[in-house]
C-alpha positions in Angstrom: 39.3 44.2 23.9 42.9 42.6 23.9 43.4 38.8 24.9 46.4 38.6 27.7 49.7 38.7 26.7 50.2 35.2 28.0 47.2 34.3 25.7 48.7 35.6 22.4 52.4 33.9 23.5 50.7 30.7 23.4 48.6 31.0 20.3 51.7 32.1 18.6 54.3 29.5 19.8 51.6 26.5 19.6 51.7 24.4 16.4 48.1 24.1 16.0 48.0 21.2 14.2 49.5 19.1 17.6 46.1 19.7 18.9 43.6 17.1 18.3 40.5 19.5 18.1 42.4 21.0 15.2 43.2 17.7 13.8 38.8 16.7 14.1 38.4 20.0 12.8 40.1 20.0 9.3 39.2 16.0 8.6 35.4 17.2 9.2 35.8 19.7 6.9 37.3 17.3 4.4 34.8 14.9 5.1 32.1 18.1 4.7 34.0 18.7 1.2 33.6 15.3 -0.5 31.0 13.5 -2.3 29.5 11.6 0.3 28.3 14.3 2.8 26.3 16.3 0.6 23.1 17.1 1.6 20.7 16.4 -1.0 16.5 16.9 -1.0 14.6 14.7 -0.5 10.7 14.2 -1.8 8.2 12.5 0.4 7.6 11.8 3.8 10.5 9.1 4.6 10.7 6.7 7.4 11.8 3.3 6.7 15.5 1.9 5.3 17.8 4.8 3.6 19.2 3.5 0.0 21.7 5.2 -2.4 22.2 4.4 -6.1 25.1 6.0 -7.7 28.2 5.7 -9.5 30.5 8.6 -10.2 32.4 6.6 -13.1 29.1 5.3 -15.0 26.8 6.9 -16.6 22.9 6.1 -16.4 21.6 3.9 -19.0 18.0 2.6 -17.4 15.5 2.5 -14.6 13.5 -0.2 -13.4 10.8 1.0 -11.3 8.2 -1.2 -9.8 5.0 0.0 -9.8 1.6 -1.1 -7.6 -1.4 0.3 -6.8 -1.4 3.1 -6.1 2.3 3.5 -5.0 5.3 3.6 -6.8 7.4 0.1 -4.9 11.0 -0.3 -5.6 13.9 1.4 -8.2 16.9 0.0 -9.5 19.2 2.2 -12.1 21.6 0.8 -15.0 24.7 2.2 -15.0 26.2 1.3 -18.8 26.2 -2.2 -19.1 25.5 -3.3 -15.6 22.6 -3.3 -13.2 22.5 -1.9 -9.2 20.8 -3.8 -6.7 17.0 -3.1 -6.7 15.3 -0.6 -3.7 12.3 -0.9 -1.8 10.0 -3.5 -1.7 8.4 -6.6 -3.8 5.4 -6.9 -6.0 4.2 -5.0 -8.6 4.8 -4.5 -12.4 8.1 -3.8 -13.4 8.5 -1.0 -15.9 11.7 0.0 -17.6 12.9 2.9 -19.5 16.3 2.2 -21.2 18.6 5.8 -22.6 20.3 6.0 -25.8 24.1 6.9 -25.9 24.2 10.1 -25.3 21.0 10.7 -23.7 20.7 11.5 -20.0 17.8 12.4 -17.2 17.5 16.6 -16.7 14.7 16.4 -15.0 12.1 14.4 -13.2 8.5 15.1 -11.7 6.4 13.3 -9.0 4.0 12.8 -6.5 3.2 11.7 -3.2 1.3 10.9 -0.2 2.3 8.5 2.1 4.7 6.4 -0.4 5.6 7.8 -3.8 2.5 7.7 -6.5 4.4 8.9 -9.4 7.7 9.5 -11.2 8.4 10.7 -14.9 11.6 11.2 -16.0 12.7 13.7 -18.6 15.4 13.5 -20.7 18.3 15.8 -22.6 16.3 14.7 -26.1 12.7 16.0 -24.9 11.3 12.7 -23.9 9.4 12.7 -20.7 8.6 9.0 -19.3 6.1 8.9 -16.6 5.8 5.7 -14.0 2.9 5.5 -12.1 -0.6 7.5 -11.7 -0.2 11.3 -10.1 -1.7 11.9 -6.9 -0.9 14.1 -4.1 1.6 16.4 -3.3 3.7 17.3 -6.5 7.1 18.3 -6.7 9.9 18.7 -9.8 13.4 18.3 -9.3 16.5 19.5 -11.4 20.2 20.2 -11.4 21.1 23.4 -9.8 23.7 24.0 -13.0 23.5 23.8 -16.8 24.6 20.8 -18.4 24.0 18.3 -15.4 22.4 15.5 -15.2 21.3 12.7 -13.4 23.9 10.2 -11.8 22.5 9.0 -8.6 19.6 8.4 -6.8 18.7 8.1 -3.1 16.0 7.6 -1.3 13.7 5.4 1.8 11.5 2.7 1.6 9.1 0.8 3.6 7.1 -2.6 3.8 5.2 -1.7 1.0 7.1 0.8 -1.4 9.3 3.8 -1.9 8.5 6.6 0.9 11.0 9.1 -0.4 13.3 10.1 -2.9 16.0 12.3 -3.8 18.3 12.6 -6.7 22.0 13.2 -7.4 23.1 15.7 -10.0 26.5 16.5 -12.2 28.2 16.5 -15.0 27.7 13.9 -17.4 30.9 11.7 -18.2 32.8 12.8 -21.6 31.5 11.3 -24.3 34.4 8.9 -25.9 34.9 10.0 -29.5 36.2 8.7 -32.7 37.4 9.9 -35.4 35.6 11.1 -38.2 35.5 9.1 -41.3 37.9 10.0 -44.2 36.9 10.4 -47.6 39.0 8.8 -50.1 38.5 9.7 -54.0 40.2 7.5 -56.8 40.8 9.9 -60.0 
C-alpha cells in the first residue's frame, strides 16, 4: 500500500531535524548509548535508597563492607589512592579487602534474603575473599566479555543494610609501564 502523494512531498521536502520529535528522538538515543543508562542486574530484593559507586578513570583498589548479623550493612570501594563515600547503613564490623597493582575483581558470589547475607569477591590472581555467612538465595555475577573486570558497583539499601546489588563491568585501565632495566657490563 502506497502513502498519498501529498504524503511523500512532505516527507521528502521536510528537514527532519526541524522537528522536535526528531530532535527527542536522537538525544534519547544518545542518552540510551552512554554510560549512564545502561541497564545493569541487580541481586536481591531492593526497596530502599538507590547508590552507585564507580569511576571510569580509576581503578579498584579495596572494599570496605560492613558486616552484621546476619546481613551484609554498607559498602564503600577504593578507587587507587582515594576512598568513595560509604553505602547503606551503620553498625557492624568493618571488613576490608585491599588489591595489589595489577590485581582486579572477575567475579563475585552471594546470597540473600531479605538484605544481602553474603559477598565473596574473586580476583584475576585466584583469590576468592568471602564477607559474610551464606544464606538464602545464591547468585554469581561476571563480566559478559573476557578481560573485564570490576569498576563499579550499584546497589539499594535500607534502615538496616544492603537490600540489593549490582555490579559494573569493563575493561581494566592500561597498566602504566616502565622501562625495563638495562644491563651494563664493565670489561
Amino acid at each position: 500500500m502506497r502513502s498519498p502523494a501529498w504524503l511523500q512531498e512532505a516527507w521528502q521536502t521536510a528537514d527532519p531535524w526541524s522537528r522536535p520529535e526528531a530532535m527527542l528522538l536522537l538525544v534519547t538515543l544518545m542518552l540510551l548509548g552512554s554510560h549512564l543508562c545502561w541497564a545493569h542486574q541487580m541481586f536481591g530484593l531492593g526497596g530502599g535508597h538507590y547508590f552507585s559507586s564507580s569511576d571510569y578513570y580509576h581503578d579498584i583498589s579495596g572494599l570496605r563492607i560492613g558486616v552484621g548479623s546476619p546481613m551484609l550493612k554498607r559498602v564503600q570501594v577504593q578507587f587507587d589512592t582515594y576512598w568513595d563515600n560509604q553505602h547503606g547503613a551503620s553498625g557492624g564490623k568493618t571488613q576490608e579487602l585491599k588489591l595489589w597493582p595489577g590485581e582486579h575483581i572477575i567475579k563475585v558470589h552471594g546470597s540473600f534474603k531479605a538484605f544481602l547475607r553474603q559477598l565473596i569477591f574473586c580476583t584475576n590472581w585466584g583469590r576468592c575473599i568471602p564477607f559474610g555467612e551464606k544464606g538464602g538465595n545464591e547468585f554469581s555475577a561476571f563480566p559478559s566479555e573476557e578481560g573485564q573486570v570490576l569498576i563499579g558497583i550499584i546497589g539499594q539499601y535500607g534502615l538496616l543494610g544492603l537490600k540489593s546489588i549490582g555490579f559494573i563491568w569493563d575493561y581494566p585501565l592500561e597498566e602504566a609501564t616502565s622501562a625495563q632495566p638495562t644491563t651494563v657490563t664493565t670489561t
